[in-house]
C-alpha positions as CSV (number, residue, x, y, z in Angstrom):
1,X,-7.8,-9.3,-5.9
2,X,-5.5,-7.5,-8.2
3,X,-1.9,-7.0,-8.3
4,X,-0.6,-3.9,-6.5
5,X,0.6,-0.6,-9.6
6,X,2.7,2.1,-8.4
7,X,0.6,4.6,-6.6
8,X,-1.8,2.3,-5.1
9,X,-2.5,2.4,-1.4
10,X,-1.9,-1.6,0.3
11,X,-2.6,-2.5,3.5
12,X,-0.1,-4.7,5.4
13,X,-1.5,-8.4,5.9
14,X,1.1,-9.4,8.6
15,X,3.2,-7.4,11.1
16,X,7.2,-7.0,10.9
17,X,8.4,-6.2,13.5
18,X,11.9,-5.7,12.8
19,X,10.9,-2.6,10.7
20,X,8.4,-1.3,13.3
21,X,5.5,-2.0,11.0
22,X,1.9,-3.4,12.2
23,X,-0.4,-5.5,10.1
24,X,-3.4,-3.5,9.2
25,X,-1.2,-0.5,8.5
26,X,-1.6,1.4,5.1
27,X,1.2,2.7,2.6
28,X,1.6,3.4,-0.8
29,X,3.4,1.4,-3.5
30,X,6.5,3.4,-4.7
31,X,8.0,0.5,-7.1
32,X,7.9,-2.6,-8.5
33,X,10.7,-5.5,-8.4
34,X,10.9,-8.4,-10.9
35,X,13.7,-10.4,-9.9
36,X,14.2,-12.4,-8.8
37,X,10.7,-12.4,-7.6
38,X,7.9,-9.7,-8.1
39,X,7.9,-7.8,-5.2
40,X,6.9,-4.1,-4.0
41,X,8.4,-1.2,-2.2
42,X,6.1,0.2,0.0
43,X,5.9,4.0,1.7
44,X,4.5,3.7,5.0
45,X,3.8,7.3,6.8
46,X,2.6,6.2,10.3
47,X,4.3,8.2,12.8
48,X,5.3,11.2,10.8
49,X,8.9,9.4,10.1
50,X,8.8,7.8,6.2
51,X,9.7,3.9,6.4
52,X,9.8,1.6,3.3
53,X,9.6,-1.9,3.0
54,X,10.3,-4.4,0.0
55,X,7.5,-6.5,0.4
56,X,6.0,-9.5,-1.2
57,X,2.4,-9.9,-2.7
58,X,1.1,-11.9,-0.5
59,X,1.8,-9.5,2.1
60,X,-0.2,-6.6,1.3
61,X,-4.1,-6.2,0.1
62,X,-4.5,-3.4,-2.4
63,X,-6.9,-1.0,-0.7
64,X,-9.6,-0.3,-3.2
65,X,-10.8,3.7,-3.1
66,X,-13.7,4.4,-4.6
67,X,-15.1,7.9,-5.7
68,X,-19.0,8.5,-5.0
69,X,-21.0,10.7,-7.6
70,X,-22.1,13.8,-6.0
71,X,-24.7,15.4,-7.8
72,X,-24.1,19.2,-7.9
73,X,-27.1,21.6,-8.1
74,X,-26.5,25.1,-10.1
75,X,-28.6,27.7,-8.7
C-alpha cells in the first residue's frame, strides 16, 4: 500500500467515536503533518455536515480509483 497525497480518497480503518466517525467511512486527504509524526488531515462528508480528523497512517487505507477505457465509436 502507498502513503496517502493530498487529494486522495482513504477509507477509515477503525472507528472514533468521539468525532462521530465510523470505520469503513471514506474522506479525502486535505493535508499532510510531519511533526512530530507524519500524519493526515482528513475531510469526511457523511451526513452533509464537513468533519475533519488528524489521523495517523495506520488508520486509513488509500482507496485506489481506477479509470476503465471506454472505447468510443464515431459514426
Amino acid at each position: 500500500m502507498r502513503q496517502p497525497h493530498i487529494d486522495d480518497v482513504v477509507r477509515l480503518n477503525q472507528d472514533i467515536p468521539e468525532l462521530e466517525l465510523q470505520r469503513g467511512q471514506t474522506g479525502v486527504v486535505r493535508s499532510t503533518w510531519f511533526a512530530p509524526t507524519v500524519a493526515y488531515e482528513v475531510e469526511f462528508d457523511a451526513t452533509g455536515e464537513n468533519k475533519r480528523a488528524l489521523l495517523l497512517e495506520r488508520q486509513v487505507t488509500v482507496e485506489e480509483l481506477f479509470q476503465q477505457n471506454v472505447d468510443l465509436q464515431v459514426q
